[in-house]
C-alpha positions as CSV (number, residue, x, y, z in Angstrom):
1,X,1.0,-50.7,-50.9
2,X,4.6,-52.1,-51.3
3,X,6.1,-54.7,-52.6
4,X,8.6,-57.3,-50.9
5,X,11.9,-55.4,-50.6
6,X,14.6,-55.8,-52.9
7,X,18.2,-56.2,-51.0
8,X,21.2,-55.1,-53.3
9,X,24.5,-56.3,-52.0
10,X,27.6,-55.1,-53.1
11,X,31.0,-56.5,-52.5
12,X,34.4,-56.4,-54.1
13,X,36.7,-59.8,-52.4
14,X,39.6,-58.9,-50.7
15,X,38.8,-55.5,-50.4
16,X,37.1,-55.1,-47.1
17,X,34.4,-53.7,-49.1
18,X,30.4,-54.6,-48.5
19,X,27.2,-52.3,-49.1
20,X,23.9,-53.2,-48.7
21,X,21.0,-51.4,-49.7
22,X,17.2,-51.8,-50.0
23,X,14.6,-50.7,-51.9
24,X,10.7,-51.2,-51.8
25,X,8.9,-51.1,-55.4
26,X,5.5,-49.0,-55.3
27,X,2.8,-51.7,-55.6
28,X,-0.8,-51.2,-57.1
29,X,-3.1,-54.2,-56.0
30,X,-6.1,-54.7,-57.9
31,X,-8.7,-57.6,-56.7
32,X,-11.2,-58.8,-60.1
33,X,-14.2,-59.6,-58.6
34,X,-16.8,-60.0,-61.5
35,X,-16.5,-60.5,-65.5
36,X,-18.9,-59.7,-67.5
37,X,-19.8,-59.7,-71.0
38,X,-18.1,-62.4,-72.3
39,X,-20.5,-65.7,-73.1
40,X,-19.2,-69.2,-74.2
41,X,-19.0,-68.8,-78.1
42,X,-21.1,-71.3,-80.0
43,X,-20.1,-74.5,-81.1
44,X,-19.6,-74.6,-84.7
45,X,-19.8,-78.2,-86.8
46,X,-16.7,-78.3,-88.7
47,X,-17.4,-79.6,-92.3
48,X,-14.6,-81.4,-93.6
49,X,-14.3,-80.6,-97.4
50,X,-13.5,-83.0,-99.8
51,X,-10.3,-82.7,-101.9
């Protein structure tokens, strides 16, 4: 796929001078669809120590 183009537009004032290019970025698209492995990490008491 591509990604939205990119217009690069050049101009000097007074000078009667304009260009204008584009470019398109190869684009890799990747859709997540599932996670695994990962389980919600036990709750551990905190213990508040005495100074």
């Amino acid at each position: 796929a591509l990604d939205a183009k990119v217009i690069i537009f050049k101009k000097k004032r007074r000078k009667n001078y304009l260009r204008t290019k584009g470019h398109r970025q190869e684009l890799t698209r990747l859709r997540i669809t599932d996670i695994q492995g990962i389980a919600k990490p036990e709750e551990v008491e905190k213990v508040a120590v005495a100074a």
